[in-house]
PDB file of N, H, CA, C and O in Angstrom:
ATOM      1  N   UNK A   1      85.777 104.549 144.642  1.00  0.00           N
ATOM      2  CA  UNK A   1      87.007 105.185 144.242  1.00  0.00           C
ATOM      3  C   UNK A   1      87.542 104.593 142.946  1.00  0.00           C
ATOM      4  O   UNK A   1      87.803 105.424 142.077  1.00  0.00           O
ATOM      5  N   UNK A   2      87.760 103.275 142.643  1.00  0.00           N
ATOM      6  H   UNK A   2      87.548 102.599 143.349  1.00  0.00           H
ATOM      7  CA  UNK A   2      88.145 102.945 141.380  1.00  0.00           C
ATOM      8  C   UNK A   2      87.325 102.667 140.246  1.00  0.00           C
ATOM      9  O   UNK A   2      87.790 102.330 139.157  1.00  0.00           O
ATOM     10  N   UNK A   3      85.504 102.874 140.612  1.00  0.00           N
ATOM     11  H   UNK A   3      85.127 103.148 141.497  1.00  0.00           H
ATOM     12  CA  UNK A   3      84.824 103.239 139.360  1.00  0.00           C
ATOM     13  C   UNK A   3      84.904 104.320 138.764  1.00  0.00           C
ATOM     14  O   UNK A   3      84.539 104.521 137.606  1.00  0.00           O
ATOM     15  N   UNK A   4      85.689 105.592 139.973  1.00  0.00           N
ATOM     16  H   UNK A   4      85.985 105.429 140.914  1.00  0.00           H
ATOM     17  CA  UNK A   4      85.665 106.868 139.774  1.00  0.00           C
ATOM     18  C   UNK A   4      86.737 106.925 138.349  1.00  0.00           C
ATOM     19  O   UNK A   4      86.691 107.218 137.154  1.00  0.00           O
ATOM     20  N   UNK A   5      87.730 106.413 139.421  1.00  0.00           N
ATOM     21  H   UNK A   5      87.767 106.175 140.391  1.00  0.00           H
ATOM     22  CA  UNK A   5      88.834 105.842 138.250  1.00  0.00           C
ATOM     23  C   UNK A   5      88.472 105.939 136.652  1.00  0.00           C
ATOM     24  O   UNK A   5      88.614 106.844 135.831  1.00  0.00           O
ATOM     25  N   UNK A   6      88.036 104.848 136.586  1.00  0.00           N
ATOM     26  H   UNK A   6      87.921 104.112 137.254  1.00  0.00           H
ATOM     27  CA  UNK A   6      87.498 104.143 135.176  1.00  0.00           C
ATOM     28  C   UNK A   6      86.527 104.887 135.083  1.00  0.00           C
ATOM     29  O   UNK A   6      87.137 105.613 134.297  1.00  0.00           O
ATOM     30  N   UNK A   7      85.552 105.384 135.166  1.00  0.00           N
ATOM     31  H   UNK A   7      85.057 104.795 135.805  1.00  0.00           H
ATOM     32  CA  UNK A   7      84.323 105.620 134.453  1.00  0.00           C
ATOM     33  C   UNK A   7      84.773 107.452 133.879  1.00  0.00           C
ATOM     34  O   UNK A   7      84.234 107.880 132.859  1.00  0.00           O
ATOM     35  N   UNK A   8      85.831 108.394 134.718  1.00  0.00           N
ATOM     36  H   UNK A   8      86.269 108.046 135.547  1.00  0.00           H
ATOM     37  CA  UNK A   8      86.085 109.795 134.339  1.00  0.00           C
ATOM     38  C   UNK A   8      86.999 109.890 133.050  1.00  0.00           C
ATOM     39  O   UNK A   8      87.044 110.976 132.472  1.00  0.00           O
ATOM     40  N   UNK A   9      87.745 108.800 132.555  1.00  0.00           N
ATOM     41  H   UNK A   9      87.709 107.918 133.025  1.00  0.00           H
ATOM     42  CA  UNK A   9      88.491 108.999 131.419  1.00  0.00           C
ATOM     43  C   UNK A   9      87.456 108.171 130.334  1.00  0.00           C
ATOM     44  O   UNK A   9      87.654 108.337 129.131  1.00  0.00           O
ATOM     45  N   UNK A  10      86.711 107.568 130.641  1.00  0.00           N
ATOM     46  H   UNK A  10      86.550 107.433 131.619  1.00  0.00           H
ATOM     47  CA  UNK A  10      85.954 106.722 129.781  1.00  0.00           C
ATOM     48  C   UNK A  10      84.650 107.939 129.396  1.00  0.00           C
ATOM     49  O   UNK A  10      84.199 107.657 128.286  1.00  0.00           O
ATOM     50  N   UNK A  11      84.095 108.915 129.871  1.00  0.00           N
ATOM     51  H   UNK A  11      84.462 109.144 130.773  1.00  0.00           H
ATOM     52  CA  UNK A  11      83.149 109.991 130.124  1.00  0.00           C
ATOM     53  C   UNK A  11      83.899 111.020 129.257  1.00  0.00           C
ATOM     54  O   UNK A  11      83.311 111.519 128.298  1.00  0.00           O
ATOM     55  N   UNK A  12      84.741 111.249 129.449  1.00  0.00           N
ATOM     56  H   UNK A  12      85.219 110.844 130.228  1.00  0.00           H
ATOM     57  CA  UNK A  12      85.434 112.567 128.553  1.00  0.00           C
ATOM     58  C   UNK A  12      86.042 112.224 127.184  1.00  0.00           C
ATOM     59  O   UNK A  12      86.098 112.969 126.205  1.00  0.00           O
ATOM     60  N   UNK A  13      86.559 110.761 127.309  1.00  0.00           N
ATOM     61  H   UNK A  13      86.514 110.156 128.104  1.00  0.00           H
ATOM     62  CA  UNK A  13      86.216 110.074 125.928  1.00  0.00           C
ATOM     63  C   UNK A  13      85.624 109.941 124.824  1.00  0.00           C
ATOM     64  O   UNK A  13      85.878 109.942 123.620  1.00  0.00           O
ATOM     65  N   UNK A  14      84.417 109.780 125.807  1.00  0.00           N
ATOM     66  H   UNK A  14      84.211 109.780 126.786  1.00  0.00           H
ATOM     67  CA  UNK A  14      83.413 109.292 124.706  1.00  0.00           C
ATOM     68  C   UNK A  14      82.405 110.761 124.576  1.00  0.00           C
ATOM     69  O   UNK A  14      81.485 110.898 123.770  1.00  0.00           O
ATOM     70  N   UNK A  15      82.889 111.853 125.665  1.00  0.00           N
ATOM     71  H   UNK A  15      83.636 111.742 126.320  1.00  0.00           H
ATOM     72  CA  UNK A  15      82.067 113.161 125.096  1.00  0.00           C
ATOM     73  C   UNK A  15      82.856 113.818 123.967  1.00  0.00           C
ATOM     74  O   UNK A  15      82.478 114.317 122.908  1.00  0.00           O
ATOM     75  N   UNK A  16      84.195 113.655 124.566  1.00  0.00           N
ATOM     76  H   UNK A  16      84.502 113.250 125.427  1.00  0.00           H
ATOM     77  CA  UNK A  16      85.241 114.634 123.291  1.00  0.00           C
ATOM     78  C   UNK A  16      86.082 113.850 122.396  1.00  0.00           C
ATOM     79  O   UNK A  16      86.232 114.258 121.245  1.00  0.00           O
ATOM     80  N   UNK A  17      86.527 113.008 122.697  1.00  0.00           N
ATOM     81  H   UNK A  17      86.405 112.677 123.632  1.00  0.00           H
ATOM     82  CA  UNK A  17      87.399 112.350 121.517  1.00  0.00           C
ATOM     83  C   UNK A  17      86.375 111.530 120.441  1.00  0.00           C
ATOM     84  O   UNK A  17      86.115 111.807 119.270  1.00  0.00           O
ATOM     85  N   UNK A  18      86.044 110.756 121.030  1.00  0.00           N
ATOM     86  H   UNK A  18      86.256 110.532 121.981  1.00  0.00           H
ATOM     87  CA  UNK A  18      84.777 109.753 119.934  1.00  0.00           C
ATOM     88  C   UNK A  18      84.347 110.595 118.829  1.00  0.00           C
ATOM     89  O   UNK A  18      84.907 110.594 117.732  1.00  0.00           O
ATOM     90  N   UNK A  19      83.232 111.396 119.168  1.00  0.00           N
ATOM     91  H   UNK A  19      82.777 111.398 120.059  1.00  0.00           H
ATOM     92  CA  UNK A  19      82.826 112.106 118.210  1.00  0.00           C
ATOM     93  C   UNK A  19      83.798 113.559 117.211  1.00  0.00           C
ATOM     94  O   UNK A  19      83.731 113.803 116.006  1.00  0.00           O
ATOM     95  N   UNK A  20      84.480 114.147 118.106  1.00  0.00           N
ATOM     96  H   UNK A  20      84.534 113.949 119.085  1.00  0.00           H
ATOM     97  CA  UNK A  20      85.843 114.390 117.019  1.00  0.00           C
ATOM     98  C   UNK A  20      86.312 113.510 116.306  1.00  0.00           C
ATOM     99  O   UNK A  20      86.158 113.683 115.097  1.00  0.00           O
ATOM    100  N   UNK A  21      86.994 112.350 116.725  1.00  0.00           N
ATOM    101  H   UNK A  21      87.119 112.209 117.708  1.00  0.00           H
ATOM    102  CA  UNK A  21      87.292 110.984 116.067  1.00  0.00           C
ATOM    103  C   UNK A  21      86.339 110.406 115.109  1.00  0.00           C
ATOM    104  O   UNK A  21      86.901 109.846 114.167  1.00  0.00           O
ATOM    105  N   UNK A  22      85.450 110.392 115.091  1.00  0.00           N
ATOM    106  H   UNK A  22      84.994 110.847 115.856  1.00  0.00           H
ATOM    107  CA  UNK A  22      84.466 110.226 114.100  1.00  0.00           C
ATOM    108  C   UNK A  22      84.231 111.212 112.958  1.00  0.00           C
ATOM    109  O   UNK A  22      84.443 110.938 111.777  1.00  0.00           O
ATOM    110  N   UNK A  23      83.714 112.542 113.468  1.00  0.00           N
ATOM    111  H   UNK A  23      83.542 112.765 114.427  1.00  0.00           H
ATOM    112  CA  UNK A  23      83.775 113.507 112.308  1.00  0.00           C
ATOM    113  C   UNK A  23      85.055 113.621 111.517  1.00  0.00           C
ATOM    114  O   UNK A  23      84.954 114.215 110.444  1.00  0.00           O
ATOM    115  N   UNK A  24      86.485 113.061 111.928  1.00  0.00           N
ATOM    116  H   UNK A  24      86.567 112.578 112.800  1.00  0.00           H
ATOM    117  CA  UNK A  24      87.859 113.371 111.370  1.00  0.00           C
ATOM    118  C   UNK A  24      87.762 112.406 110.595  1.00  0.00           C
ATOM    119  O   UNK A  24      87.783 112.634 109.385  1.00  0.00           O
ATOM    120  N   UNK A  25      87.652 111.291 110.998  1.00  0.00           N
ATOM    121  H   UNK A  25      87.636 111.106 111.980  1.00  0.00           H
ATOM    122  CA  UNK A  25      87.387 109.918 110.322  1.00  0.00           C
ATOM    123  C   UNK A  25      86.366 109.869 108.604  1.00  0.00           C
ATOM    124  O   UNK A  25      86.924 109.668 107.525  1.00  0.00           O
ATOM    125  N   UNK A  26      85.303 110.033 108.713  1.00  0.00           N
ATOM    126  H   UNK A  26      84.849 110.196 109.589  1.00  0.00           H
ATOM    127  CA  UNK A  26      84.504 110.282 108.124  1.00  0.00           C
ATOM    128  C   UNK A  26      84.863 111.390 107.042  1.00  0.00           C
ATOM    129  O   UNK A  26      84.796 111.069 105.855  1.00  0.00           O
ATOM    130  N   UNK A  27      85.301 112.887 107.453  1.00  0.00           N
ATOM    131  H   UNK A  27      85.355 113.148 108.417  1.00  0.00           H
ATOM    132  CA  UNK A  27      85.731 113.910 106.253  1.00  0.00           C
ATOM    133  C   UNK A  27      86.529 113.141 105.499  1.00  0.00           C
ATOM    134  O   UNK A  27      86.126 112.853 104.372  1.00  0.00           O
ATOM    135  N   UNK A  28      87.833 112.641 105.956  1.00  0.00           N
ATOM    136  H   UNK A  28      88.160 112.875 106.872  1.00  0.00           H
ATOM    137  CA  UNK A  28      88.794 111.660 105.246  1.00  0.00           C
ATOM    138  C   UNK A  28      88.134 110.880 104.740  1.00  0.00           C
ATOM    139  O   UNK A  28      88.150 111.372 103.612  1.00  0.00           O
ATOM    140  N   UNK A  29      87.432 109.874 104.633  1.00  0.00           N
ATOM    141  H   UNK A  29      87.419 109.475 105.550  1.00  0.00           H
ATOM    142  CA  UNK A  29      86.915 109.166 103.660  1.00  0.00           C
ATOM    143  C   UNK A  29      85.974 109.479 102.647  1.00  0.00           C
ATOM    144  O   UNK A  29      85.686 108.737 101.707  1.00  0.00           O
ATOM    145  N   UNK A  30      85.445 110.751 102.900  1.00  0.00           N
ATOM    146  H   UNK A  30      85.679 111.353 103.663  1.00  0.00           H
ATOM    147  CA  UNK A  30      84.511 111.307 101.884  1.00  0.00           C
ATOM    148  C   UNK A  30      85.459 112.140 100.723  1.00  0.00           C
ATOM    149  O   UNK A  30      85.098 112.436  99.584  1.00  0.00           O
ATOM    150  N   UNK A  31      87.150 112.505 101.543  1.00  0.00           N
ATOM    151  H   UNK A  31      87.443 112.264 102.468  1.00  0.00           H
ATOM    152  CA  UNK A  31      87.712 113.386 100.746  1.00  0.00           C
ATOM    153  C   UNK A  31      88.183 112.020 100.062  1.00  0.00           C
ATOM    154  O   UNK A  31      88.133 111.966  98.833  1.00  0.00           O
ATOM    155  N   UNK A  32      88.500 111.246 100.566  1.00  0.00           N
ATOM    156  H   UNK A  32      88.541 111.290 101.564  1.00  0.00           H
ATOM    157  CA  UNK A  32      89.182 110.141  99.311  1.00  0.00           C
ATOM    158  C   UNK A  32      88.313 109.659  98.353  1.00  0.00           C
ATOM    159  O   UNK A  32      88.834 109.565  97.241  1.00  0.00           O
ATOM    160  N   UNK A  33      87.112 109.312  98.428  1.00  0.00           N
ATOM    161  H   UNK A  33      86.690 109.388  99.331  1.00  0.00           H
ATOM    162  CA  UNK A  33      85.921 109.157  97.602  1.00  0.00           C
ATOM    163  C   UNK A  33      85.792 109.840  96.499  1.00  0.00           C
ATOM    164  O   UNK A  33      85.363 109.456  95.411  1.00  0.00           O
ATOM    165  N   UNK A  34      86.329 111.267  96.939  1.00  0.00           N
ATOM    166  H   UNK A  34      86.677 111.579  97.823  1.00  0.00           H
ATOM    167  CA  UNK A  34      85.602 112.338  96.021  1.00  0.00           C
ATOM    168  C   UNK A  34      85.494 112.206  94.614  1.00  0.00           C
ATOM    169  O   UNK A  34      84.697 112.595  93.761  1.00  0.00           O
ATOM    170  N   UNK A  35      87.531 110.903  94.646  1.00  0.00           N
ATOM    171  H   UNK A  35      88.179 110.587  95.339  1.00  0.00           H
ATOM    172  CA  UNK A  35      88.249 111.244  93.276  1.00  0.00           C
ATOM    173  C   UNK A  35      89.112 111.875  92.649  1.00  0.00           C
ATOM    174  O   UNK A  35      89.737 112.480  93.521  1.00  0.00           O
ATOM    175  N   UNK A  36      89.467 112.073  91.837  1.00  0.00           N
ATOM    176  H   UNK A  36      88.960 111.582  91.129  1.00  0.00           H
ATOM    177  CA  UNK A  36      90.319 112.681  91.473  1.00  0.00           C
ATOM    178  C   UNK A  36      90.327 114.380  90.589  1.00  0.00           C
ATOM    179  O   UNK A  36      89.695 114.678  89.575  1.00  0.00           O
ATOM    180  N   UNK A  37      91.284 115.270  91.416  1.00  0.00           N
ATOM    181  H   UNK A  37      91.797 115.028  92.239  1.00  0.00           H
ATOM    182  CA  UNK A  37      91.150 116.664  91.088  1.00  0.00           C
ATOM    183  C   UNK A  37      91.446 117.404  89.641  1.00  0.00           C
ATOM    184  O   UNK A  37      92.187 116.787  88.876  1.00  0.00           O
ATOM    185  N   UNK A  38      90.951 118.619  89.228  1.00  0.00           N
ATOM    186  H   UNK A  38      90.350 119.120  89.850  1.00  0.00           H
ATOM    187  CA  UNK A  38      91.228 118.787  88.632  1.00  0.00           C
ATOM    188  C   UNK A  38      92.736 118.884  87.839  1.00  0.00           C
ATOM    189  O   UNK A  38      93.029 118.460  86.721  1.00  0.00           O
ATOM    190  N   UNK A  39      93.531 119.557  88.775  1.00  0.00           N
ATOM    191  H   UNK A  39      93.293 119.901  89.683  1.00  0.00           H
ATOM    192  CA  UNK A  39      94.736 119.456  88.658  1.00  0.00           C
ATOM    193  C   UNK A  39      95.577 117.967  88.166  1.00  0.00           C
ATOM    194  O   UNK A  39      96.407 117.738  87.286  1.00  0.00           O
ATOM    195  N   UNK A  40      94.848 117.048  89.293  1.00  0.00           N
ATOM    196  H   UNK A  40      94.173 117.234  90.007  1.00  0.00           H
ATOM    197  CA  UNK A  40      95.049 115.711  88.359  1.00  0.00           C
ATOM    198  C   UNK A  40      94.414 115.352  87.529  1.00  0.00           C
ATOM    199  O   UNK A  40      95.201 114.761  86.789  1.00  0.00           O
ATOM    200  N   UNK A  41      93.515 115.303  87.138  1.00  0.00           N
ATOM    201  H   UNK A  41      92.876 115.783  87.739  1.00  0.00           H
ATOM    202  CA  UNK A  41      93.247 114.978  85.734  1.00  0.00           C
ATOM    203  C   UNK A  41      94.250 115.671  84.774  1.00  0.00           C
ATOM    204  O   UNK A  41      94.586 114.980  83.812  1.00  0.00           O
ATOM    205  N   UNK A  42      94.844 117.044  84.872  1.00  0.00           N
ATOM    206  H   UNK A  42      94.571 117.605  85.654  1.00  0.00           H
ATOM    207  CA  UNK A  42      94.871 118.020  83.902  1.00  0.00           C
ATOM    208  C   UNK A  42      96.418 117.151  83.995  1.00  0.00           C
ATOM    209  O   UNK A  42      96.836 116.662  82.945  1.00  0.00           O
ATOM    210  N   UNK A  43      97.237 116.981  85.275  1.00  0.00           N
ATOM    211  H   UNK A  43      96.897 117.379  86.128  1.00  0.00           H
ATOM    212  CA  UNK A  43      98.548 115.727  85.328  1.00  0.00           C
ATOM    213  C   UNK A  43      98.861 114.872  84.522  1.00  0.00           C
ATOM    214  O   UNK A  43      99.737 114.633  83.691  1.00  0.00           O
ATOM    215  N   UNK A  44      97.427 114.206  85.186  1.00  0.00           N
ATOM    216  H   UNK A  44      96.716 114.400  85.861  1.00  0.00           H
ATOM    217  CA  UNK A  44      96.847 112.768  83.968  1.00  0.00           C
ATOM    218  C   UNK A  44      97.096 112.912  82.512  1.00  0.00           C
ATOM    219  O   UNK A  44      97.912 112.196  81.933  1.00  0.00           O
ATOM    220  N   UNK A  45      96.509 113.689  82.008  1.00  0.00           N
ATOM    221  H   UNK A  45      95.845 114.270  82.479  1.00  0.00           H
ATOM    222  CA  UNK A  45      96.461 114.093  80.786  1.00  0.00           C
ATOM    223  C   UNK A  45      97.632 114.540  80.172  1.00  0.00           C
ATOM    224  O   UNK A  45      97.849 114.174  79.017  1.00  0.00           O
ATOM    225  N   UNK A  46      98.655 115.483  80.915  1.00  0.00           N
ATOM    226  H   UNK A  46      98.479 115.781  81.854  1.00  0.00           H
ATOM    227  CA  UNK A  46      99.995 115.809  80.414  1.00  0.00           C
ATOM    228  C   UNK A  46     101.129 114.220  80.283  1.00  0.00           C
ATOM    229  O   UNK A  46     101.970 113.909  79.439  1.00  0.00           O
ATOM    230  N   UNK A  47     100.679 113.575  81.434  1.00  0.00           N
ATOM    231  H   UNK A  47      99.996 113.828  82.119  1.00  0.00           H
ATOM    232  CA  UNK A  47     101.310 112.641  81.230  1.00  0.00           C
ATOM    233  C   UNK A  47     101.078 111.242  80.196  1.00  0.00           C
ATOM    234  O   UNK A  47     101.972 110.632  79.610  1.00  0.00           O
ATOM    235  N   UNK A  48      99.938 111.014  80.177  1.00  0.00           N
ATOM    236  H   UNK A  48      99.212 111.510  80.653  1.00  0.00           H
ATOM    237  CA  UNK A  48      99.483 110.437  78.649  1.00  0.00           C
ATOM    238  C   UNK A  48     100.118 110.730  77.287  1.00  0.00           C
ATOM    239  O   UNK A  48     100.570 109.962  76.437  1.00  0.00           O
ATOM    240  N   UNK A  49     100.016 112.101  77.329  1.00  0.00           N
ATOM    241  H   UNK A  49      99.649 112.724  78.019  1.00  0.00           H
ATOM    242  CA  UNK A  49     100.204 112.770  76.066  1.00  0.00           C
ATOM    243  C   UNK A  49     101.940 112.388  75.930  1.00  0.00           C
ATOM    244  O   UNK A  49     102.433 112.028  74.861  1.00  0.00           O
ATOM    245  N   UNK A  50     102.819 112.556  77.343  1.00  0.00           N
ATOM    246  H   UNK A  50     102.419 112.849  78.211  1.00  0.00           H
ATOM    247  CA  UNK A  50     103.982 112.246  76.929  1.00  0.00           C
ATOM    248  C   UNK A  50     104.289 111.085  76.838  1.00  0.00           C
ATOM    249  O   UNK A  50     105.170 110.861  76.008  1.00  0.00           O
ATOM    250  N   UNK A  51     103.799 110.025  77.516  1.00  0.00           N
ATOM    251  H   UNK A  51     103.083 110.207  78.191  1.00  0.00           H
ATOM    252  CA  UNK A  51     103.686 108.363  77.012  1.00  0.00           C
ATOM    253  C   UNK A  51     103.374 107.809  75.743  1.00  0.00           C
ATOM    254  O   UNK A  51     103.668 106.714  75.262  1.00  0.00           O
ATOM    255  N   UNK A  52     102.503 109.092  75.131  1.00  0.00           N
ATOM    256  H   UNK A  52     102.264 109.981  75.522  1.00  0.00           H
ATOM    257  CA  UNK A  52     102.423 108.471  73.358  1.00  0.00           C
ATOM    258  C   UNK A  52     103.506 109.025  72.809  1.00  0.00           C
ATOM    259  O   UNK A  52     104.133 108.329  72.011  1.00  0.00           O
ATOM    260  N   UNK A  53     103.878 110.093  73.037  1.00  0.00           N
ATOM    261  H   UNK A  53     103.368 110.658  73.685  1.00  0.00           H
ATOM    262  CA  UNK A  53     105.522 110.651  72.663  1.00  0.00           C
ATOM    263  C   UNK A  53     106.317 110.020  72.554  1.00  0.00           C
ATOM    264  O   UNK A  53     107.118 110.009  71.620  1.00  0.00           O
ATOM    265  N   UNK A  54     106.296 109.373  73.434  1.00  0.00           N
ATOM    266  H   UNK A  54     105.645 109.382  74.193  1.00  0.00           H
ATOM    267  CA  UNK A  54     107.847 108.711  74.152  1.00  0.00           C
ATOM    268  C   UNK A  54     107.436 106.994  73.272  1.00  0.00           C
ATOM    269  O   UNK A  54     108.359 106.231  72.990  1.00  0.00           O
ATOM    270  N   UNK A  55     106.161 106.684  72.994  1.00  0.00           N
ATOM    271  H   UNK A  55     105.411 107.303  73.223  1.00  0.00           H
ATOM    272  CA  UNK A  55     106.183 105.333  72.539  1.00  0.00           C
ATOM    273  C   UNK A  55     106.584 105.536  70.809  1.00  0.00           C
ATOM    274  O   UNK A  55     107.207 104.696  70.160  1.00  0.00           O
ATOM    275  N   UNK A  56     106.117 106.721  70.319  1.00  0.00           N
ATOM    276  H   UNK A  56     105.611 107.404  70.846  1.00  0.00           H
ATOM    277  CA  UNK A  56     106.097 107.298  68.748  1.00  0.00           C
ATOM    278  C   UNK A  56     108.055 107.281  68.603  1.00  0.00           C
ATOM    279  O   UNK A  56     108.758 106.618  67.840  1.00  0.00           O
ATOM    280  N   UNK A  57     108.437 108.252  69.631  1.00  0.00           N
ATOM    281  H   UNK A  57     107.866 108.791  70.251  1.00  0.00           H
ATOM    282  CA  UNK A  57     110.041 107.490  69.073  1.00  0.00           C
ATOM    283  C   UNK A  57     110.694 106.679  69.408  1.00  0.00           C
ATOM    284  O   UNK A  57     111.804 106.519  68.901  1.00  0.00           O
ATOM    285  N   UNK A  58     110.144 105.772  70.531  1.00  0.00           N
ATOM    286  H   UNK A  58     109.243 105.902  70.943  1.00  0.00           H
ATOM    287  CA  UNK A  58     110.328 104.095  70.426  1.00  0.00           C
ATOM    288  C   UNK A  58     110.118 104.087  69.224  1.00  0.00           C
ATOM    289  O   UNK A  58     111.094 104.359  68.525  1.00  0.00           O
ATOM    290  N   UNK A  59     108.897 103.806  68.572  1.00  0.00           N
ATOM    291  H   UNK A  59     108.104 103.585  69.140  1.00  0.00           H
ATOM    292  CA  UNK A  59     109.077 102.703  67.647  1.00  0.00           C
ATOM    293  C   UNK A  59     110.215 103.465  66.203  1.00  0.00           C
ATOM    294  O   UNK A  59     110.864 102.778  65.414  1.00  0.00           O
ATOM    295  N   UNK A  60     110.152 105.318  66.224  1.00  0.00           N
ATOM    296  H   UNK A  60     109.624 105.876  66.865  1.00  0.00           H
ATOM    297  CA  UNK A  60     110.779 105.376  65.156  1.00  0.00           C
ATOM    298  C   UNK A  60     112.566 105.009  65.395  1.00  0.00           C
ATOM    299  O   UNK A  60     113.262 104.835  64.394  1.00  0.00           O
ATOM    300  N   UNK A  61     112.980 104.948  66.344  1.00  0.00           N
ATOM    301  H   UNK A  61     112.415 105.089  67.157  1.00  0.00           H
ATOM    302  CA  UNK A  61     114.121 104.216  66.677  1.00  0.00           C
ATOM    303  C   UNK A  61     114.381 103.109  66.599  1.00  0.00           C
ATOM    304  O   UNK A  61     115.557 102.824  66.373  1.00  0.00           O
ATOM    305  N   UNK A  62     113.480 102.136  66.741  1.00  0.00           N
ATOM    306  H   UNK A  62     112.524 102.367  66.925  1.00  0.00           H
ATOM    307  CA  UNK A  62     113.539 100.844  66.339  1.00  0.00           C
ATOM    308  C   UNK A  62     113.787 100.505  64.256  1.00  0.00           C
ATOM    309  O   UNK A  62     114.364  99.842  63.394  1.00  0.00           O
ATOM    310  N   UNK A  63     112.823 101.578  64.543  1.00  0.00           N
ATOM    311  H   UNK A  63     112.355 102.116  65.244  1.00  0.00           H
ATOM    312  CA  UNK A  63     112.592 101.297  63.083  1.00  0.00           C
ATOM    313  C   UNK A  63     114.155 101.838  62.273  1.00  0.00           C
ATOM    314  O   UNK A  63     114.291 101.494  61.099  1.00  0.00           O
ATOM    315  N   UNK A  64     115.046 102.494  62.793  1.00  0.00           N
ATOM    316  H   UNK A  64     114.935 102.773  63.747  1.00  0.00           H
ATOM    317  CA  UNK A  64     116.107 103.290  62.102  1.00  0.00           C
ATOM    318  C   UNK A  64     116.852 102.445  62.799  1.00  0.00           C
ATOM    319  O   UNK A  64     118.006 102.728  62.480  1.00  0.00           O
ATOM    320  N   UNK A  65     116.881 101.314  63.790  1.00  0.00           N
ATOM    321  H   UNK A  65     115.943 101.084  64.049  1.00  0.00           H
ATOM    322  CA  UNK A  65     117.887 100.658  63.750  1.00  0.00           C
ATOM    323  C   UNK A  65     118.032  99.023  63.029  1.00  0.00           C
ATOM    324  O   UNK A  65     118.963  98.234  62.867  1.00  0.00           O
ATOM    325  N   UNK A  66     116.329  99.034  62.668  1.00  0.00           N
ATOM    326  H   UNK A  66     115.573  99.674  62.800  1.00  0.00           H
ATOM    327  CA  UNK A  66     115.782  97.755  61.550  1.00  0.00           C
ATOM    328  C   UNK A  66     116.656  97.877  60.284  1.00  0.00           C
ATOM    329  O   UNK A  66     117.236  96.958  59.705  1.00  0.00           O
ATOM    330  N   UNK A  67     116.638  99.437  59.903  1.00  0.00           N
ATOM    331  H   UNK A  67     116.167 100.183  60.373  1.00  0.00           H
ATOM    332  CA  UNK A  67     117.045  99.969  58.626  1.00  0.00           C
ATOM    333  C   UNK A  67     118.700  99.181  58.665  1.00  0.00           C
ATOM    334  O   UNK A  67     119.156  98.220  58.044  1.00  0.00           O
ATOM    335  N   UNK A  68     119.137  99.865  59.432  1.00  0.00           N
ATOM    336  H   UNK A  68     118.767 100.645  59.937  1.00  0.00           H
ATOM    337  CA  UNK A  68     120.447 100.297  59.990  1.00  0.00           C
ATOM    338  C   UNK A  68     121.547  98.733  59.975  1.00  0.00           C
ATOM    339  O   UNK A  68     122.480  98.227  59.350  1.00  0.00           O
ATOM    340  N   UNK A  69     120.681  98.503  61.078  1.00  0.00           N
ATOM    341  H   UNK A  69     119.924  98.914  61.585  1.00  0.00           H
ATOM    342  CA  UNK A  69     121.404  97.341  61.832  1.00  0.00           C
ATOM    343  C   UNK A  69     120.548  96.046  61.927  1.00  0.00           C
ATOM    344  O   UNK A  69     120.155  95.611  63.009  1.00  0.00           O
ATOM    345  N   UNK A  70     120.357  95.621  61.063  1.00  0.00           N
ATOM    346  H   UNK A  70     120.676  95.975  60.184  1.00  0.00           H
ATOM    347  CA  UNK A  70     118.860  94.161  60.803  1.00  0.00           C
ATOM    348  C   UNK A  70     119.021  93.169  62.140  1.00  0.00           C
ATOM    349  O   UNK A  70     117.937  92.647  62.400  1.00  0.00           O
ATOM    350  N   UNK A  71     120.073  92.779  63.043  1.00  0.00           N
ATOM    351  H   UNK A  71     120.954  93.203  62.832  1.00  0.00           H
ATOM    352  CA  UNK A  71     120.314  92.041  63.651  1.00  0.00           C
ATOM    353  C   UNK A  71     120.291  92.178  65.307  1.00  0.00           C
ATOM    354  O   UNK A  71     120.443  91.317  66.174  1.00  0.00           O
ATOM    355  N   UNK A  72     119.949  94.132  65.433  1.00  0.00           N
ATOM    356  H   UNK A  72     119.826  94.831  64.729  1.00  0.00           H
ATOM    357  CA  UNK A  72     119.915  93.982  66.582  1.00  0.00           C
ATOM    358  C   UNK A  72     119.409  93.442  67.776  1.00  0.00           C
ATOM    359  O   UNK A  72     120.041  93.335  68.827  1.00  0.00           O
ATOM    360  N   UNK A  73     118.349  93.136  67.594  1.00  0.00           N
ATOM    361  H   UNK A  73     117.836  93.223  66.741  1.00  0.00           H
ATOM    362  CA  UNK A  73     117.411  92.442  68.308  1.00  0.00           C
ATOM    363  C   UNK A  73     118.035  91.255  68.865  1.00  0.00           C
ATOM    364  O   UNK A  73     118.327  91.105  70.052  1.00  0.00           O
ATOM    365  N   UNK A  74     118.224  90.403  67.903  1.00  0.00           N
ATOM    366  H   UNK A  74     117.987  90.525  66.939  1.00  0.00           H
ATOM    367  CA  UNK A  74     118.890  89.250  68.539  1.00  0.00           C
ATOM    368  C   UNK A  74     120.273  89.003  69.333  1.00  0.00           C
ATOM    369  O   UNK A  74     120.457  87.930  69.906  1.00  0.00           O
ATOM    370  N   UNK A  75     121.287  90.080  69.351  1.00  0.00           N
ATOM    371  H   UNK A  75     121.138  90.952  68.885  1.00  0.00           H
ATOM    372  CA  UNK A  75     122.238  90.492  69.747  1.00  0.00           C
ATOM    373  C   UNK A  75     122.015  90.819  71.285  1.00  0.00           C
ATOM    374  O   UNK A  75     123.016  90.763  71.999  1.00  0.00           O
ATOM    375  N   UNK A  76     120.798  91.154  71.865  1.00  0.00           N
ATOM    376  H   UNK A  76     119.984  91.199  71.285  1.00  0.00           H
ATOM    377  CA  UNK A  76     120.730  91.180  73.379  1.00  0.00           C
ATOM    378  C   UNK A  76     121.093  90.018  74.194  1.00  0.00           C
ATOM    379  O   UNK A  76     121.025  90.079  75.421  1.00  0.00           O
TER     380      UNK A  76
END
């Protein structure tokens, strides 16, 4: 009676969950592997492009407050 116990949830276990559990397991790590999508790359790329933007009027702001104001820097 109490191998019955133990051995009928351990049997349906390992017929149905394990191997579902495994194939679920496994897709997920092959989908993370894959890399990265087009869509992200194409992300990637928009966002680069605005990081050199954004550094180009950094520096021309710096530079118009070099002109401007020679001392700011040290004033922080």
């Amino acid at each position: 009676m109490t191998a019955a116990l133990i051995t009928t949830p351990l049997v349906i276990f390992l017929i149905f969950v394990a191997p579902l559990w495994l194939v679920l397991h496994y897709r997920s790590i092959k989908r993370t592997n894959k890399g990265l999508s087009q869509e992200d790359r194409d992300r990637l790329e928009a966002l680069s492009e605005r990081a050199a933007a954004m550094s180009d009027r950094v520096r021309t702001l710096e530079k118009i407050l070099d002109d401007e104001s020679p001392g700011w820097r040290e004033k922080r």
